[in-house]
C-alpha positions in Angstrom: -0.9 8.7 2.3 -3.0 10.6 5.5 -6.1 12.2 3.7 -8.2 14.9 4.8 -11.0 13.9 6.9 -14.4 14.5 6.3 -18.1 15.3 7.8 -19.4 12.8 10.3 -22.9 14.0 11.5 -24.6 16.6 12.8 -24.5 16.1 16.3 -21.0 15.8 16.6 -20.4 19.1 14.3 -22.7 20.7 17.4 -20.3 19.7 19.8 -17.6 20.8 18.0 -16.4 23.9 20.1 -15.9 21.6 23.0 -13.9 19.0 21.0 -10.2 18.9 20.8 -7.9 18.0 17.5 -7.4 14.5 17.0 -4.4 13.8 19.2 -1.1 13.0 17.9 -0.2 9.7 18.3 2.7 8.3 20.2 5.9 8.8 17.5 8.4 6.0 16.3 11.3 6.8 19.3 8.3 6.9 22.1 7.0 3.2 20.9 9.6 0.9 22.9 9.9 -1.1 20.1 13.0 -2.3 18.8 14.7 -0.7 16.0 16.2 -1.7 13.0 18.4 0.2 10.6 18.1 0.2 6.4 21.3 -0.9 4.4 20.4 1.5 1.6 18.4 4.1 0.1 17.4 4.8 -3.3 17.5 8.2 -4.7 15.1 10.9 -3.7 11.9 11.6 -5.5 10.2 14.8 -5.3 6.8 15.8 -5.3 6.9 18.9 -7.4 6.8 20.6 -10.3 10.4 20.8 -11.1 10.6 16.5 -9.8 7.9 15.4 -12.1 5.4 14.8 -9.1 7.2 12.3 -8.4 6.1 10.5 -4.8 7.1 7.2 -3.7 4.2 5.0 -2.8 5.0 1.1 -3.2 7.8 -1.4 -3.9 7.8 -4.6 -4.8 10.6 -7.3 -4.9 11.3 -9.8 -7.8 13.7 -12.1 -7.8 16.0 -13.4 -10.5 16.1 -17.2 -9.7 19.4 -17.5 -12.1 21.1 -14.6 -10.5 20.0 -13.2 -7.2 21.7 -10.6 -7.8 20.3 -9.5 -10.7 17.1 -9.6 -8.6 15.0 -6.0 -8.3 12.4 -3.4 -6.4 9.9 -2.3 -8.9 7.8 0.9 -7.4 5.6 3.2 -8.2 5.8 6.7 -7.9 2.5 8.3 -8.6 2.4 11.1 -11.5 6.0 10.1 -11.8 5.3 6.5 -12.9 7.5 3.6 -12.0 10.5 2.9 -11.0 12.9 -0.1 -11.3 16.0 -0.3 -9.0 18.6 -3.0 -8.4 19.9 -4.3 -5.0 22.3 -1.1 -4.5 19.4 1.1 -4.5 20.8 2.2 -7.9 17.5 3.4 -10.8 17.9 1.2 -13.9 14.5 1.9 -15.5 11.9 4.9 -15.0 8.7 4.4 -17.0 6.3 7.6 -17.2 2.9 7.5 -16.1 0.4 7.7 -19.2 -0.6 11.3 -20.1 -4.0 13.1 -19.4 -6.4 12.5 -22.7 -7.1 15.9 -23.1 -5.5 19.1 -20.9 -8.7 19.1 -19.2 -8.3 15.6 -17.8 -6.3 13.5 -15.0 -2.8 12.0 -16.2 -1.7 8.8 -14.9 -1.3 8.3 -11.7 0.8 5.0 -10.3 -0.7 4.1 -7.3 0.1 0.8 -5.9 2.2 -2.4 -7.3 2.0 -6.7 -7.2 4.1 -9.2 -8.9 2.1 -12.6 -10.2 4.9 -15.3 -11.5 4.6 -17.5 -14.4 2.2 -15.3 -16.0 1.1 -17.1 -19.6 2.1 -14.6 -22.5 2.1 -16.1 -26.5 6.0 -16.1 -25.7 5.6 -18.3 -22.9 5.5 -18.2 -19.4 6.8 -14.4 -17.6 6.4 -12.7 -14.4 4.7 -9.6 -14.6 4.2 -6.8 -12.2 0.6 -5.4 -12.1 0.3 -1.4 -11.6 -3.0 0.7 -10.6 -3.1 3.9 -12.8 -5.5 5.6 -10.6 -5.0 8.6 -12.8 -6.8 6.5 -15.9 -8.5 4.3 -13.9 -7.1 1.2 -15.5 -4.4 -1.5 -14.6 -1.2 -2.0 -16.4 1.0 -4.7 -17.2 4.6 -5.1 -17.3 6.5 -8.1 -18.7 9.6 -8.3 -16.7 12.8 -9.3 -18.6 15.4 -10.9 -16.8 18.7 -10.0 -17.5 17.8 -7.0 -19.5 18.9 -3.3 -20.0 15.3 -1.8 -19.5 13.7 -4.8 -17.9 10.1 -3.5 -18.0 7.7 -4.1 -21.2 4.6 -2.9 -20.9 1.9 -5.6 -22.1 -1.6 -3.9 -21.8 -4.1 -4.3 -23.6 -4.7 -0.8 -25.5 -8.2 -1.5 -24.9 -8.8 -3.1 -21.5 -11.8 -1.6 -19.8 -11.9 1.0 -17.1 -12.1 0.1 -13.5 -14.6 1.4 -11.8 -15.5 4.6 -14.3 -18.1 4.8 -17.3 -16.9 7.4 -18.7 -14.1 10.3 -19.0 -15.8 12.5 -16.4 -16.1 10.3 -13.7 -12.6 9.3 -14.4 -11.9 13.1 -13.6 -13.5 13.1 -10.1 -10.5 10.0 -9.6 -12.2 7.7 -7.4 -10.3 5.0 -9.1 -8.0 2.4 -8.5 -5.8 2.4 -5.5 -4.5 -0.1 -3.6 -3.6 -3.6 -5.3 -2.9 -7.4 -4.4 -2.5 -9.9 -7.5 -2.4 -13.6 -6.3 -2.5 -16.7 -8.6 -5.2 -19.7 -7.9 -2.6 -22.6 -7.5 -6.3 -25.0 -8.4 -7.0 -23.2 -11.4 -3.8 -21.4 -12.9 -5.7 -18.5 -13.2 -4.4 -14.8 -12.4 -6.4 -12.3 -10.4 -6.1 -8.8 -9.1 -8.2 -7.5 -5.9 -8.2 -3.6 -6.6 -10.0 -0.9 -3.6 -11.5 2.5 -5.3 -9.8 5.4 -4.2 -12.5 7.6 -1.3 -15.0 4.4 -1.5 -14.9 1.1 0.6 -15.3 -1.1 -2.5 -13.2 -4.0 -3.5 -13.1 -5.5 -7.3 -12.1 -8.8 -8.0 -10.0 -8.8 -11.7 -9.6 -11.8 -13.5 -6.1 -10.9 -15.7 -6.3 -12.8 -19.4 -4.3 -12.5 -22.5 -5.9 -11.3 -25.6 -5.6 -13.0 -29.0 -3.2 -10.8 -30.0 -0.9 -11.4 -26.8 -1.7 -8.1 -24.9 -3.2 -8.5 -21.1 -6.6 -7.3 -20.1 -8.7 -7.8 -17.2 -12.4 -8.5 -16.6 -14.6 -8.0 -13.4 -15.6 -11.3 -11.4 -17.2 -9.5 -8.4 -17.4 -6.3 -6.1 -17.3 -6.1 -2.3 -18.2 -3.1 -0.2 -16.4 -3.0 3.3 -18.3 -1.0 5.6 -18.7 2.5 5.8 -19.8 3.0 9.9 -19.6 0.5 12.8 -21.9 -0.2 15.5 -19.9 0.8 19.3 -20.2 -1.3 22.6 -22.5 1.9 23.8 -25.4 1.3 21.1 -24.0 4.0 19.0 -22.6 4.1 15.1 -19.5 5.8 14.5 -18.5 6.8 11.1 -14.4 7.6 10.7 -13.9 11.3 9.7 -12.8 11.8 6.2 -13.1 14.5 2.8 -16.8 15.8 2.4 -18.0 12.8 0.6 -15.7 10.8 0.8 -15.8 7.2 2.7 -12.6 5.1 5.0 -10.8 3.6 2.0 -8.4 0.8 1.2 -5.3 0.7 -0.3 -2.8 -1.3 1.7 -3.9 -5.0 0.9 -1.8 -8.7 0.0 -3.3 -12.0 -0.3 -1.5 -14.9 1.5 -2.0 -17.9 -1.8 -1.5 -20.2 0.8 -4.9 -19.5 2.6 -6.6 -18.0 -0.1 -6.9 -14.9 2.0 -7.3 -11.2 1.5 -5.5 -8.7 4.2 -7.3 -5.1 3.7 -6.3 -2.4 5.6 -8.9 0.4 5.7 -6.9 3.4 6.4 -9.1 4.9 9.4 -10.8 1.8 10.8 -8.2 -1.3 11.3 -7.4 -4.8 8.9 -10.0 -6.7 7.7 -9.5 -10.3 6.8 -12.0 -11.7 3.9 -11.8 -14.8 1.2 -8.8 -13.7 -1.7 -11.9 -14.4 -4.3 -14.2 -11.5 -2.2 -16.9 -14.1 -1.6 -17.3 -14.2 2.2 -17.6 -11.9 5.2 -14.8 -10.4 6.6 -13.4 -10.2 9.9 -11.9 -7.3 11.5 -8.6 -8.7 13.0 -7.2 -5.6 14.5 -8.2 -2.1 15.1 -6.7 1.5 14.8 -6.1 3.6 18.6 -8.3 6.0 16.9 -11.2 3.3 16.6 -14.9 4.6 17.7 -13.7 8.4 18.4 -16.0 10.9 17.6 -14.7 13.8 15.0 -15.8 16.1 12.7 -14.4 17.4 9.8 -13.8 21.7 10.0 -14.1 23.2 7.1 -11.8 26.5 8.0 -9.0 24.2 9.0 -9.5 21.3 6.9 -8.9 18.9 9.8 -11.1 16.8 11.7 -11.4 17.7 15.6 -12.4 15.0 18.0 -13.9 14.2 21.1 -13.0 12.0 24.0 -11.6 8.3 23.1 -14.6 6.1 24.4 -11.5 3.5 24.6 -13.2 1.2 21.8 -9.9 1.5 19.6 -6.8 -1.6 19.3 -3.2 -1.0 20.8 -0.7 -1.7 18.3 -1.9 0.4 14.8 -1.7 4.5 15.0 -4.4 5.1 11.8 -3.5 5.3 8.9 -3.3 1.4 8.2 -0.9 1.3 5.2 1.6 -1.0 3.3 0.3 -4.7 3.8 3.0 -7.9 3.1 3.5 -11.2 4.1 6.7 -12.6 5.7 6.6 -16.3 4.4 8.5 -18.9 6.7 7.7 -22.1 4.6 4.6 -24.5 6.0 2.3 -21.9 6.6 4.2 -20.4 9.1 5.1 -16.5 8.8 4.0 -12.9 9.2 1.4 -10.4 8.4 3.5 -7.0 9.1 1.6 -3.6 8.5 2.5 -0.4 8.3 1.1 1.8 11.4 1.7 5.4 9.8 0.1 7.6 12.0 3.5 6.8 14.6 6.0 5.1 12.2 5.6 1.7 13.4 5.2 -1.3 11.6 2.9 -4.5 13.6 3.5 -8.3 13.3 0.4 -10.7 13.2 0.8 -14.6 13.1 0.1 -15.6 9.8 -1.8 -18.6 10.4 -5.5 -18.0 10.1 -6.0 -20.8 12.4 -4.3 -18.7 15.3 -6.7 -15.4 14.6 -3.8 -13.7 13.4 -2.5 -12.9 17.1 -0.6 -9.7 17.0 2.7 -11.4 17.6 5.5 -8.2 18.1 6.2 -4.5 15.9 9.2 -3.1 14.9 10.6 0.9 13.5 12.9 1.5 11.0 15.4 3.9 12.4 18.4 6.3 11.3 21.6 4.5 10.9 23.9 4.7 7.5 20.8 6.2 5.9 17.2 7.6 7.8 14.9 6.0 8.9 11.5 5.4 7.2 8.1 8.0 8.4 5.0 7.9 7.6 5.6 5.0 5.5 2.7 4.1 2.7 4.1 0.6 1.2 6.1 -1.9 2.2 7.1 -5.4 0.6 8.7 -8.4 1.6 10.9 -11.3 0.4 12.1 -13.7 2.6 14.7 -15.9 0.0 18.6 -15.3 -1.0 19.0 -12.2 -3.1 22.9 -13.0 -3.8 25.5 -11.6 -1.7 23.6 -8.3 -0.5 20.9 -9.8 1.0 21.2 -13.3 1.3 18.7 -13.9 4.2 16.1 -12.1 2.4 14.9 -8.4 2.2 12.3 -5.5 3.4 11.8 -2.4 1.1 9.6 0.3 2.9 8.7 3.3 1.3 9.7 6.6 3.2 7.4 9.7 3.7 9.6 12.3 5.2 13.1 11.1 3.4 16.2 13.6 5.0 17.8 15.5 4.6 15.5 18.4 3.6 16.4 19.9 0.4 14.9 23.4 -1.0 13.7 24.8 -4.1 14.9 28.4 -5.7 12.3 29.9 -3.4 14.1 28.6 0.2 10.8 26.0 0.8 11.6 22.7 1.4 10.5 20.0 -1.2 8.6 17.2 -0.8 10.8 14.3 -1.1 10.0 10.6 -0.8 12.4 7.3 -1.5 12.6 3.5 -0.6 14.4 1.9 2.4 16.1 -1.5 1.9 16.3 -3.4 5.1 18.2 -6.9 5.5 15.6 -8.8 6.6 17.9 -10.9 9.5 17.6 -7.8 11.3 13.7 -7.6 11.3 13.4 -11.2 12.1 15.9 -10.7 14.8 14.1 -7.6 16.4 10.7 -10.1 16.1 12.5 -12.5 18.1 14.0 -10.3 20.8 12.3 -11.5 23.6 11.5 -15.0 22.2 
């Protein structure tokens, strides 16, 4: 979701009576891009008290190889936990986040969720979907159980290390795990995890393993640390405006097994492509419009205001850089789609590495039986028969401003969130529009 942004340098906070606020970006219905509609919805989530905190953040798709059908979204939904819905849109499990230690410390928190198949458990081989608890700073596990009434079993380790924390307290100040992309080494049969730290640039490479007495932990193979300011055509650094102290994150992020490639989308600066196993140098593939432009963050308003655009930025993402998936067409041929939050778009890249990911077309999500999807913050896709609802595949996208409004006792409106289920013939066929 947008953050706050923060302090940039002095200079610019000089200049900051002549500066603007950052413009708003060009919205879904002024893009030109074709629009597709969503089947279904599933049911509101709110983000208040009286909804559990409940905010949708990111779906997943599993599919039941015996019975498409049967197939399911698993998403998280922050301090409301997970959720697990079937092809109607229709809840069948809701697991609550962990709670806070003490009173004086953070609950759990779910973040962001992957799926990693055949997954070796002491009952044999499972898929499992892997969950950041940002709250705890720790991953958790879930068995999935085909078939079943609650088809969720969490499998965690009781013990498994924090993330990036030493102890309680900085646990408390939550820069912890956010955004998520398990993959599985085909070479090796290992299980892995790249994980971002919530307000930092780093990346952590997790190696998943079963314990002796069948739970799942994790251990750290390696850190990476994206940068934090970029040098401009004009011999200048620019640093993205975010939170006093705080640094462009990561969340959105999926690694195409195929290439053994990591997709990172810093939220503020653009998509980074780097080795699945963190240990090369990445490549900036595309950039954010908002790119280079000088801001500063103002403390009465808690916004950043900016200058002129130097021009330096890409065309195609509006920041922030969000939900990550891959659209896989068989034989290395596919997408890279990414959300583009900041005006409700989502961009297609050529999946083939060899190609530079070329920005190949974008697509919105527009109203039709049910809204459309805003400010989106995850998205997942699965392109293989999901029975009779979907059998050319399926796109879930998570919805930031879900309609209609609905208000509390006191007449303000409620923050409300869902998921978005969109037959994925319809994306493909927007794609190829002009093909």
């Amino acid at each position: 979701m947008r953050n706050l942004r923060g302090t940039q340098t002095a200079a610019i906070a000089a200049a900051l009576a002549a500066m603007a606020v950052l413009p708003t970006p060009a919205r879904a219905a002024d893009s030109g891009l074709p629009g597709v509609t969503a089947t279904t919805e599933t049911p509101a989530l709110y983000g208040d008290d009286a909804g559990g905190n409940a905010d949708a953040d990111d779906p997943a798709i599993w599919r039941n190889a015996a019975d498409p059908d049967a197939s399911l979204v698993i998403a998280t939904a922050k301090e409301g936990g997970l959720r697990v819905y079937d092809l109607a849109g229709k809840e069948v499990q809701s697991i609550p986040a962990p709670p806070a230690p003490t009173p004086d410390d953070k609950p759990g928190r779910f973040n962001n969720v992957d799926l990693i198949s055949g997954f070796p458990l002491p009952t044999g081989r499972a898929d499992v979907a892997v969950v950041t608890d940002r709250g705890r700073d720790h991953l958790r596990i879930y068995r999935i159980n085909p078939g079943a009434a609650r088809p969720l079993t969490d499998v965690t380790d009781p013990n498994a290390p924090l993330v990036f924390s030493t102890t309680q307290d900085e646990v408390n100040e939550q820069a912890t795990p956010y955004g998520l992309a398990a993959w599985k080494d085909k070479a090796t049969g290992r299980s892995y995890a790249v994980v971002s730290q919530r307000s930092r640039t780093r990346l952590a490479l997790l190696e998943l393993k079963t314990t002796s007495g069948g739970a799942v932990t994790y251990r750290q193979v390696r850190t990476y640390d994206l940068p934090a300011s970029f040098a401009l055509p004009n011999g200048t650094s620019w640093t993205p405006c975010t939170d006093p102290g705080d640094l462009p994150q990561v969340e959105g992020m999926v690694v195409d097994p195929a290439n053994k490639v990591l997709y990172a989308g810093q939220e503020d600066v653009g998509i980074w492509r780097l080795p699945a196993d963190l240990g090369g140098r990445p490549k900036l593939i595309d950039k954010v419009r908002e790119y280079g432009v000088p801001a500063a963050y103002d403390e009465a308003t808690e916004e950043c205001v900016a200058g002129a655009d130097p021009g330096y930025g890409g065309t195609h993402l509006s920041a922030d850089v969000e939900g990550l998936t891959i659209l896989d067409e068989g034989d290395g041929d596919g997408y890279l789609f990414a959300s583009s939050q900041g005006d409700d778009t989502f961009a297609a890249y050529d999946r083939e590495v060899s190609d530079d990911n070329e920005y190949e077309s974008g697509f919105r999500i527009t109203a039709g039986t049910v809204d459309g999807s805003e400010e989106c913050d995850g998205a997942a896709v699965l392109n293989a028969p999901l029975g009779s609802r979907y059998p050319n595949g399926l796109l879930v996208v998570q919805d930031g401003h879900n309609t209609p409004d609905e208000t509390d006792e006191d007449g303000e409106v409620r923050d409300n969130t869902d998921f978005k289920f969109v037959d994925l013939r319809k994306v493909t066929g927007a794609l190829h529009e002009d093909d």
